[in-house]
N, C-alpha and C positions, 0 to 999 in steps of 0.2 A: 625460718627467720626472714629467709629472702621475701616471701610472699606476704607476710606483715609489714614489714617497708615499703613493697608496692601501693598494696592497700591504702596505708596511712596517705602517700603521695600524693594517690589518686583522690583521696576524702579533700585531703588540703587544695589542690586543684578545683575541684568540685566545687569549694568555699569561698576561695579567692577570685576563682574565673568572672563569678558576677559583679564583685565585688571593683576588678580590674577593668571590667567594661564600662560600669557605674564611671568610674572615674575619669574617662577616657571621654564620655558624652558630658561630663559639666564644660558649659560653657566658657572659651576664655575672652575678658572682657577690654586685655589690656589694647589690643590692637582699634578697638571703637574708638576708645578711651583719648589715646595717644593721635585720632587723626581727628576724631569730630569735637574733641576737649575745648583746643585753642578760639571757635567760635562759640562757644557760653560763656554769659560775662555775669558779674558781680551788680546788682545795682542797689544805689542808695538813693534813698529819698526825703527829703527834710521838710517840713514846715513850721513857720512861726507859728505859733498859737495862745491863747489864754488859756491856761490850765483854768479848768471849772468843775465842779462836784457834777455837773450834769454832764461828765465824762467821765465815767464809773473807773475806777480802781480797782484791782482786786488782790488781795492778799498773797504774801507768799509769792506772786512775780512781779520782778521788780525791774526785769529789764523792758526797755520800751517794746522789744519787737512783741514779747509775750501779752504784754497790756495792750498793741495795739489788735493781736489776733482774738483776744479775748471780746474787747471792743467790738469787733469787726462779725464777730457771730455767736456773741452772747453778751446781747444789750442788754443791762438791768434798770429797773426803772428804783428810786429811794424808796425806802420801805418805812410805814408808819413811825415817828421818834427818830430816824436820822435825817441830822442835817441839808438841808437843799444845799443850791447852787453856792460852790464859794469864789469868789473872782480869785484867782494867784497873779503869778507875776509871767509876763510874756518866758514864752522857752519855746524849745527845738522839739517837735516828734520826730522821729525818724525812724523809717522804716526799711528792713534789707528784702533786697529781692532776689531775683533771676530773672536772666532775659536769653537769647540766643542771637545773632548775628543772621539776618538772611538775603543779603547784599552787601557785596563789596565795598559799597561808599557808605556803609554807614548805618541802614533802617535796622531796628532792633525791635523785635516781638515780646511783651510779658504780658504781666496781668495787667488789668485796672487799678486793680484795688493795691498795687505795692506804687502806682505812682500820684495815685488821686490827690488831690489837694494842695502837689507838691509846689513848693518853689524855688527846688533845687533839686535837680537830679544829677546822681555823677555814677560814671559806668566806668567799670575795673574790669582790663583784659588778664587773661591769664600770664601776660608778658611785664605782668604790675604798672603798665600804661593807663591813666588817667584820664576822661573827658565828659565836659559836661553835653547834657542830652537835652534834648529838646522834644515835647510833647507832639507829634503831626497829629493824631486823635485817638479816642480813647470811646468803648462801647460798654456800659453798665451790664447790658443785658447778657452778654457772652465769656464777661471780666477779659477783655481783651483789651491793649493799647501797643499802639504804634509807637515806640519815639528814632531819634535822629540824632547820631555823634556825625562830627567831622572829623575824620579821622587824617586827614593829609596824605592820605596813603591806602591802599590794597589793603581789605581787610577778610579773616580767613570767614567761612561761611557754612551752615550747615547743609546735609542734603535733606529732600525732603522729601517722604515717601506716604503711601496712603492709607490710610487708617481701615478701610472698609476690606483690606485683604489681610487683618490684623485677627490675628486667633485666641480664643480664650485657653489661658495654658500656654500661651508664647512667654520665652526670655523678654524684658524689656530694663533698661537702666532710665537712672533718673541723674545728670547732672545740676548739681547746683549750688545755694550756699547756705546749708541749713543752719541757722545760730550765728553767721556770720562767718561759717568756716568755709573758707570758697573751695569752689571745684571739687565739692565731695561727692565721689558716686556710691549711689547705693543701686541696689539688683531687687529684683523679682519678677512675678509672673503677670498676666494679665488676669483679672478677675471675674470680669466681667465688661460686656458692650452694653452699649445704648442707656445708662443708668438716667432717668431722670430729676432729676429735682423741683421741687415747687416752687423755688423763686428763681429758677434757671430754665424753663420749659424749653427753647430753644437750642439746649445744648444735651443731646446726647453724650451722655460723660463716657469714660472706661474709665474702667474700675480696677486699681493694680493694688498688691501687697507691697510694692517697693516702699520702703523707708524716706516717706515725706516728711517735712518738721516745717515751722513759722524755718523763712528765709528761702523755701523750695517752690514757693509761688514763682511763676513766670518763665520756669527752667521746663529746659526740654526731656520729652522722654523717648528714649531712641529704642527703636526694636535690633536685634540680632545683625542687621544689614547696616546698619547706624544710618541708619532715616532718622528723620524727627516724625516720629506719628501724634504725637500731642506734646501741649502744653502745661505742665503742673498746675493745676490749681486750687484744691480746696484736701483738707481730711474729714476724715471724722473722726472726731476725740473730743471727750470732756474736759482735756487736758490740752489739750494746741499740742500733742506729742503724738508720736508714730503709734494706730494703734493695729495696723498692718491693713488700714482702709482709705485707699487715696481716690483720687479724682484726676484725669486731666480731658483738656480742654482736644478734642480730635482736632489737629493740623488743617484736616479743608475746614472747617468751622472757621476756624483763627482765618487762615487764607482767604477766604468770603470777606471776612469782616476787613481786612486789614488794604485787599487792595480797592475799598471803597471807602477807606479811610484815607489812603496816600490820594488817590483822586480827587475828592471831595470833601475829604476832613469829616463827615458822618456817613452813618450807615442807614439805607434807606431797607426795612422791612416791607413785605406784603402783609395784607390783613382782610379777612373777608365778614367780617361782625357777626360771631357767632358763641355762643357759653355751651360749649359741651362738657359733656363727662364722661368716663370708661364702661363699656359694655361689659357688663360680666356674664359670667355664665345662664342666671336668672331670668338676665334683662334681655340676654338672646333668645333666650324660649317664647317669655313674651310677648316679642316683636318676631318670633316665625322665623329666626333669624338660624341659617343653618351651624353654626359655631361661633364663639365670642371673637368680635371684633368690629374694628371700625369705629368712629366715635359718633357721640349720642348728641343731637343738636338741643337743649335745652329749650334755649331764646333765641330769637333773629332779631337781633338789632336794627331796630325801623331805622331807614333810608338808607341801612346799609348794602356793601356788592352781594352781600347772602341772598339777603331781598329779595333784590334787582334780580336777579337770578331764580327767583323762585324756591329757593332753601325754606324749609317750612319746621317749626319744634316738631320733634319726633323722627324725624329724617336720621339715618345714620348711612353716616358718611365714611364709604368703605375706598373710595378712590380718590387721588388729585392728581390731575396731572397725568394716570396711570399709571405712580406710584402707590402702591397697595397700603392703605390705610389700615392695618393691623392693630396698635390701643390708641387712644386718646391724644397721648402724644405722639403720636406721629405728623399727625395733622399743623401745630401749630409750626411745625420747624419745616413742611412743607411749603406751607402759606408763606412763611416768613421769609424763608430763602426766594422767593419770586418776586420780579421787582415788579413793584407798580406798576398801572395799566396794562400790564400783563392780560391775556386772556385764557384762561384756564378752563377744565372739566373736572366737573366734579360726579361722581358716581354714587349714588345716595340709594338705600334702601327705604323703600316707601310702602306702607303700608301691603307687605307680602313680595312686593315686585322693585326688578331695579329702575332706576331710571337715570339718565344722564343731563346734567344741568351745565349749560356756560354760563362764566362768571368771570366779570373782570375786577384783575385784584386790586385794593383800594389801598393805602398806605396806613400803616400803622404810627400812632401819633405816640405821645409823653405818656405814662402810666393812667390810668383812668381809676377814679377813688371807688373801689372795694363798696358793694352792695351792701346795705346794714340785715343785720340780721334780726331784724324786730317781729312781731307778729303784728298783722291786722288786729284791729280789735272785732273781736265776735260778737254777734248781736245777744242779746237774750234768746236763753231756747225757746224753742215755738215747739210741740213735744219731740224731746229727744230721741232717738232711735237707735239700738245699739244693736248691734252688724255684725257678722261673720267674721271683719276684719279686728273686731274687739275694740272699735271704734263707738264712739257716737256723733254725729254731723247736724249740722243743722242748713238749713238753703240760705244764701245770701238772701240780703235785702236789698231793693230799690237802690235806696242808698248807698248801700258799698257796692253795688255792680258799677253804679255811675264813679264813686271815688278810686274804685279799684282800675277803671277800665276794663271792666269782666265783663260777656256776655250770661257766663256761667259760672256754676261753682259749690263747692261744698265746704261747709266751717267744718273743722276737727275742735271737737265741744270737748269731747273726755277721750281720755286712752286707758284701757283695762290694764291691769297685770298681768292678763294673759295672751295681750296681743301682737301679735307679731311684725306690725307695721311699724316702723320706725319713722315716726310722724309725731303732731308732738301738737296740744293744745292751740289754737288758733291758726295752724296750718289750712291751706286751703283746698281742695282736690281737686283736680282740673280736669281730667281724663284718666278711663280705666284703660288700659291694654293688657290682652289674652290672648294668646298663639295668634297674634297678628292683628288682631281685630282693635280699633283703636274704638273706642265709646268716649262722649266725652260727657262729662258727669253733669245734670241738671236739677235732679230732686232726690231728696232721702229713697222717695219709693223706687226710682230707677233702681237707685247704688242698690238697695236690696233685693229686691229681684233678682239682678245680675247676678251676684254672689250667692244668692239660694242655688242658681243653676251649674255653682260650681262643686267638682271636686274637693274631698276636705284636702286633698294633697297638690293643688292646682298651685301653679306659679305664676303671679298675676303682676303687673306693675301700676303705680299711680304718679300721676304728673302732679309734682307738688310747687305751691306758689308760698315762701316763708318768705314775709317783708318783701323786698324790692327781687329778690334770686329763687330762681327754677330748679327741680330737680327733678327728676327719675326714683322712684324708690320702689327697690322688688319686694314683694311679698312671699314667701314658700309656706304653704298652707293656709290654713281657716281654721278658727274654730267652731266646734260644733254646736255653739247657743249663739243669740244673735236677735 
């Protein structure tokens, strides 16, 4: 009997011991909580407005903050049989935020997009102290804004630590006011670094599970140390609700942006005039490239510092600065962090070989209107030829070489069912590339030839011109008629 008691002890021991450790390593939050709480503030923001149908509605939410996050990243446009534009009667939007304290007199960090438009903002301490703020500048491109209380007094601050020694799988918290409930924290882990987005290319996001909601924009997210390593900014949800995939804004990002704002009230970008896109594993074989990376110069922007520099389409641009150019984005948050007339190296892959180009950086202007996506119109075929690439092309004329600005070029007449280019009726071909060799395309009997001398399993690329924008497009085989 004695040695059945032992036993059992020892099983129970055995079950709890992990159990007891497990519990020992959760994290405790309250001491963050209690020292870096009192600098995160509440912010409201109001504007007069004319209520108008051509500010979409959407059912089922009825409070403004939920209508304006809806607003805010999923614009709907009226659908055939509903009513247009209807004037209403002026009224209040308003929108809640977060912000953090990071000076004792006063400067306060959120987003953009919780104070845009406003003409009224008022910032709520955790002490239920009241005061109106004032806008010192505000950056679209980053959703970053500066503003300013007068506080008459010492005010508590947070600390601020660096994001770049920040681990995927770290504890981090989020203070904020999600729904208008201030000072809520929610927990979790970090999910992910350097996330990009396409109408945000300049901000390497992190990517956390913590529980963001509409009202957590502009709050800080503090790691284990109670740093602030970012700023809350965006989720993703169908719903404007937690669906365990946040975003925020990295701290030196915000810190770039913010002490060029308190200085100068904007933020001056670098910019060096170039349209790349990401090198994939394809377009490295291609281009003789020894592993995918670096980005792919499409266009050079005549009189741009690319130019000037000797940056040529087809270059991939593996270094700046001697910062290692890894995908596509890497590049523009490069550029853009370096101020004007800056003088910089750029490290380009050129046909097999590297080469190193200087380049002085130019400033980056207001948004530039988006390339249309039209085709050229194709002449009549003169006899059509159908290729390896399951293509048929036809040779520019006279005429469009002069309309186009082309010295050369190839019309895309038809596309088989069975071909594997991703090109598309009146696209234009500009140049072939094979393990490095760049051709650039001038007659149907060229393009075939070439392609006879390939492998059916060959990974080949084409420089394509659709309407006014450039691309790159890989090919992985041939087919065997033609």
């Amino acid at each position: 009997m004695r040695f059945l008691n032992t036993l059992i002890a020892l099983i129970a021991l055995a079950v709890c011991a992990p159990l007891a450790a497990q519990t020992r390593e959760l994290p405790d939050f309250t001491r963050l909580v209690d020292e870096e709480g009192p600098a995160v503030v509440n912010i409201s923001a109001t504007q007069v407005m004319r209520r108008s149908g051509a500010v979409p509605q959407f059912p089922g939410m009825e409070n403004e903050e939920g209508q304006e996050f809806f607003r805010r990243f999923f614009p709907q446009r009226p659908q055939p049989g509903q009513p247009g534009p209807q004037q209403g009667p002026r009224q209040e939007a308003r929108s809640l935020g977060s912000g953090f304290i990071i000076s004792k007199d006063g400067f306060i960090l959120t987003n953009e997009h919780v104070v845009e438009g406003a003409d009224e903002i008022t910032v709520k301490l955790t002490d239920k102290r009241e005061f109106k703020a004032k806008v010192i500048g505000a950056d679209k491109r980053t959703d970053i804004a500066l503003i300013k209380i007068e506080p008459g007094g010492s005010l508590p601050t947070v600390k601020l630590g660096d994001p770049s020694k920040l681990k995927v799988g770290e504890w981090v918290i989020a203070i904020g006011s999600p729904f208008g409930f201030e000072n809520t924290v929610t927990a979790g882990i970090v999910s992910g670094k350097g996330r990009v987005m396409q109408d945000a290319n300049l901000v390497p996001f992190i990517q956390t599970d913590v529980a963001i909601n509409i009202g957590n924009s502009g709050g800080p997210l503090f790691n284990m140390r109670g740093e602030v390593v970012g700023i809350n900014s965006r989720l993703f949800s169908p719903t404007g609700t937690n669906l365990g995939i946040a975003f925020a804004i990295p701290i030196d990002v915000a810190l770039d942006v913010q002490q060029q704002l308190q200085s100068k009230g904007r933020v001056s970008r670098g910019r060096i005039g170039v349209v790349i896109q990401e090198v994939s594993r394809d377009l490295a074989t291609s281009f003789n490239l020894d592993r995918p990376r670096g980005a792919l110069v499409v266009t050079v922007e005549k009189g741009s510092p690319a130019e000037k520099a000797g940056v040529e389409a087809s270059d991939i641009i593996t270094k700046f600065d001697g910062k290692l150019v890894e995908s596509q984005s890497d590049l523009p948050r490069f550029v853009g962090a370096t101020r004007p007339g800056a003088k910089s190296e750029l490290e380009v892959w050129r046909k097999g070989a590297t080469r190193t180009l200087s380049v002085t950086v130019g400033e980056l202007q207001d948004e530039r209107i988006a390339a249309t996506d039209e085709a050229p119109r194709a002449p009549k075929p003169t006899p059509l030829a159908t290729n390896r690439l399951g293509i048929a092309v036809s040779e520019l004329s006279a005429k469009q070489k002069e309309d186009l600005k082309l010295s050369s070029g190839l019309v895309v007449m038809e596309v088989r069912s069975d071909s594997r280019a991703e090109v598309r009726k009146g696209d234009i071909l500009l140049t072939l590339v094979h393990k490095g060799q760049h051709t650039e395309l001038k007659t149907v009997e060229q393009l075939n030839k070439l392609l006879a001398g390939l492998d059916k399993n060959a990974v080949l690329t084409l420089k394509v011109r659709r309407g006014d924008s450039m691309a790159f497009v890989t090919v992985s085989g041939l087919t065997d008629k033609g």
